[in-house]
Every structure is written in C-alpha cells, then in structure tokens.
C-alpha positions in Angstrom: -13.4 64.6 75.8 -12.3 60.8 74.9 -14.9 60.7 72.1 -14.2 64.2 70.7 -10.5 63.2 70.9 -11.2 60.2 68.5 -13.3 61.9 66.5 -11.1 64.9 66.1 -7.8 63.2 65.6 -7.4 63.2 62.2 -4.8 60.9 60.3 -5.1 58.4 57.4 -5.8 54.9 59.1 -8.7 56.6 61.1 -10.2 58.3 57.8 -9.1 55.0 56.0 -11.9 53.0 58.3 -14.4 56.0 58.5 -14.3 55.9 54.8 -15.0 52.0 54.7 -18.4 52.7 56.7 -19.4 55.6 54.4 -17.3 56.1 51.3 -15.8 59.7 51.1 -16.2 60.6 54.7 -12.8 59.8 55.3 -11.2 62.3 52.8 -13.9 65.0 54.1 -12.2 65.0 57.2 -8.7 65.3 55.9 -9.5 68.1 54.5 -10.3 66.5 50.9 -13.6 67.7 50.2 -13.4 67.5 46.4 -12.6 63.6 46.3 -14.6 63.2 49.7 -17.4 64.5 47.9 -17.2 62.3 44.6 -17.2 59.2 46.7 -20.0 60.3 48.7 -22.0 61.2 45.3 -20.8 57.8 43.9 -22.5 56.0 47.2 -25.7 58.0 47.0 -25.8 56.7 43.1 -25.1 53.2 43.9 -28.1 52.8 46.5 -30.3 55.2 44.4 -30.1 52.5 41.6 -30.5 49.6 44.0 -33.6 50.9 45.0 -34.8 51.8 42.0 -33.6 48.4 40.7 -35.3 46.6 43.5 -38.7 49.0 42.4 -38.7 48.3 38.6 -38.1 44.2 40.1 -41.7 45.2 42.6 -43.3 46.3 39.8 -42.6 43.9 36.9 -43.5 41.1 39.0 -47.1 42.3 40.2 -47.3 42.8 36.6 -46.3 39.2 35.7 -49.0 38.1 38.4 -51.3 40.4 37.2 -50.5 38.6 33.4 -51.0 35.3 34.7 -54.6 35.7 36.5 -55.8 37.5 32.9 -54.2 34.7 30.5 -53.7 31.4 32.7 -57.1 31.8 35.4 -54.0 31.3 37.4 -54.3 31.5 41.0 -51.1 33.4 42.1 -52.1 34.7 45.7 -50.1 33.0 48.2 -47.8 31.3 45.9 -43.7 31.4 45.5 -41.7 31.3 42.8 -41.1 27.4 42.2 -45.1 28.1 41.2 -44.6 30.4 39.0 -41.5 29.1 37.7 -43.6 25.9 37.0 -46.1 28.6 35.1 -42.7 29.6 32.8 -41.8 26.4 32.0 -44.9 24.9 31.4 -48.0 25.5 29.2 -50.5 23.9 31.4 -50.5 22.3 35.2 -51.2 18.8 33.7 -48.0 19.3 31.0 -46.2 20.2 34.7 -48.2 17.4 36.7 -47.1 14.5 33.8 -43.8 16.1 34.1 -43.7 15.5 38.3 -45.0 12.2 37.7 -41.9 10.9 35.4 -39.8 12.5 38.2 -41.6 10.3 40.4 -41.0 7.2 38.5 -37.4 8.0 38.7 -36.9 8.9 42.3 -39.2 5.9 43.4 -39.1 3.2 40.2 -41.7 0.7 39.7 -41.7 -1.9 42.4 -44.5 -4.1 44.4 -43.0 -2.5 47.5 -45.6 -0.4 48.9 -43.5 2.1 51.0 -42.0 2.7 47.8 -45.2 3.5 46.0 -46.6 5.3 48.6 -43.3 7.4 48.6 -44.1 8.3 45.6 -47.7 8.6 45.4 -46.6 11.4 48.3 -44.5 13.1 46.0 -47.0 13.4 43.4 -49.4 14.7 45.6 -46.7 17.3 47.0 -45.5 18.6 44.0 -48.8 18.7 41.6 -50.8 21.5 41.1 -54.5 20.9 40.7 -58.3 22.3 41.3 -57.2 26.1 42.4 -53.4 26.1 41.9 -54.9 24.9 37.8 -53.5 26.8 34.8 -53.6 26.9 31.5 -52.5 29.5 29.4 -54.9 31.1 26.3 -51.8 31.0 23.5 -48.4 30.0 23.1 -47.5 33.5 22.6 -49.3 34.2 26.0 -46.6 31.9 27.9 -43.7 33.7 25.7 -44.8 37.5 27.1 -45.0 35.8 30.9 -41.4 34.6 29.8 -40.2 37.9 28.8 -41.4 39.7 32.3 -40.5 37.2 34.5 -36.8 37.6 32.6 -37.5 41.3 32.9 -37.9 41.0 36.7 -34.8 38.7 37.0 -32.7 41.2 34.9 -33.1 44.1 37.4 -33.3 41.9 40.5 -29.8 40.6 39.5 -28.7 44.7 38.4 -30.0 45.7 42.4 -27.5 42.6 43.9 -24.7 44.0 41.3 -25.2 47.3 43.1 -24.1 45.5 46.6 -21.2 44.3 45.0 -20.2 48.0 43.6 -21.4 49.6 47.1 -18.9 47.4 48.3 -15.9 48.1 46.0 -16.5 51.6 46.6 -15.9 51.8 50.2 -12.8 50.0 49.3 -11.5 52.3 46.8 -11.9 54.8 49.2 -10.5 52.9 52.0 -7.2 52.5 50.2 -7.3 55.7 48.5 -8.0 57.6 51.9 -5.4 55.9 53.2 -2.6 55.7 50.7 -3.2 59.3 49.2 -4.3 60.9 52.5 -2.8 64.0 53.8 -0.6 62.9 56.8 -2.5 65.3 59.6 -3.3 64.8 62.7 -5.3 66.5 65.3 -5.3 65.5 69.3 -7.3 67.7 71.6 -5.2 68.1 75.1 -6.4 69.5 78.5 -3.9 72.6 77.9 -4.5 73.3 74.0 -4.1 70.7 70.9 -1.6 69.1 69.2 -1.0 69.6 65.2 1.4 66.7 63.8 2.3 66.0 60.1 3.5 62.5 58.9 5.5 62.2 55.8 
C-alpha cells in the first residue's frame, strides 16, 4: 500500500524527478499527456540517433580497416587507434618510424650514458612499427580517402556523444517544466478512501 501510495500521489516535485529519469513521464502522470508525450517522443529520437550514430561510426570504421588491408597491406587485426592514427598521419611505417626516432633523440639526447641510450633504444623499439605492423600506402590519394573516413567515423562518433549531452538537457527541460508548469494535484490513497488536494 506504501508503494502504491508513492506511486499514486501525484504532485509536481514527484513528477518533476520521475520526469528527470524518463523525460515526459512526469507530465503523463499529471494528467499532461500532450506535453508528456512530446518529451517522451523527443527521448525516443535522441537515443534513436545515438544509436544510429554509434552504427554509421561501426560501419565507417570496418570500412576504413577494410581500406587499409586493400591499399596499405596493412595489418589492422588487433590494433588500436594510435595505429591507425599513425596510418593517417603517415604515408609509410618507416616515414612514422624516422618520425619516433627524432622523438627519441629529444626525450633521451645524445649522450655516452648508456641507461640513457638504452632508454631510448626501448622507446624506439616500443613505439615502431615493423615486419607485420608494416605499411605503406599505393598513392597519395590512397592516404587522403583513409583520411576522409577516418574523419567520417570521428564526425558521427562525436554526433552520438552530442546526443548524451541533448538526452541530458531534455530530462532537464522537463524536470523544470514538470515542475514549474505542473498542475498542482495530488493524489494519497488512505485505508478509508483517498485524498484529492489542489496547490495553487
């Protein structure tokens, strides 16, 4: 009887939190259907195009890997993204590998000390990519379509995180709007009957 009590006592601050968990389902209960129901159609939207955001992100990037085994003999299983970011930036692994050895000088400069230059001799070893993780890619213009669908995949993996963000201004625009437009109505169930109370 507790629990139907909460769940059937109906005023703005209660609808103003039930609408912060799902957007709309607040004004639903206070008897708002219409606005209730634009909300809740505004929430299904939202994760709708997160997931289809999150989809198009899937799909671009097994294309991109698909891309790089045709037109680099790239060997992408296994690998994460500071490998195939190397693969965007770079036109070859030994471009990239002459690259990671000038970062090597400067982290670890030329010295006699051999701690030093086995520092870095670690950090070359670490960071190159040779024999399997070797690439090289068939044309500049090659590299430039890899750019453009690794920017693709970025573009909607940033559009699915801008969905959070607008999932989470929705519930509260409908937490304040429940609240501060609700009708003042509540409902308590008693052993002998209910109670009906108005707040103005």
């Amino acid at each position: 009887m507790l629990l139907l009590s909460i769940l059937l006592s109906i005023n703005p601050a209660k609808a103003a939190f039930i609408s912060l968990a799902l957007p709309g389902s607040g004004d639903i209960l206070l008897g708002e259907k219409k606005r209730g129901s634009l909300f809740l159609a505004a929430e299904a939207t939202i994760w709708a195009s997160y997931f289809g955001f999150r989809w198009y992100e899937d799909k671009i990037h097994n294309s991109s890997l698909n891309y790089a085994k045709l037109y680099a003999s790239a060997n992408v299983d296994g690998k994460d993204n500071s490998y195939f970011d190397a693969m965007e930036n770079f036109y070859s692994s030994d471009s990239y590998n002459e690259w990671v050895k000038e970062q090597a000088r400067i982290f670890y400069p030329d010295t006699t000390d051999p701690e030093i230059l086995e520092q870095r001799r670690k950090y070359i070893d670490e960071n190159s990519y040779t024999g399997d993780d070797a690439w090289i890619w068939e044309s500049i213009d090659a590299l430039k379509k890899y750019d453009d669908l690794r920017d693709s995949k970025r573009g909607f993996a940033n559009k699915a995180t801008n969905m959070i963000g607008i999932a989470v201004a929705n519930r509260l625009i409908s937490f304040f709007v429940t609240y501060l437009t609700g009708d003042r109505v509540s409902v308590h169930i008693k052993e002998n009957g209910f109670q009906l109370g108005i707040r103005f």
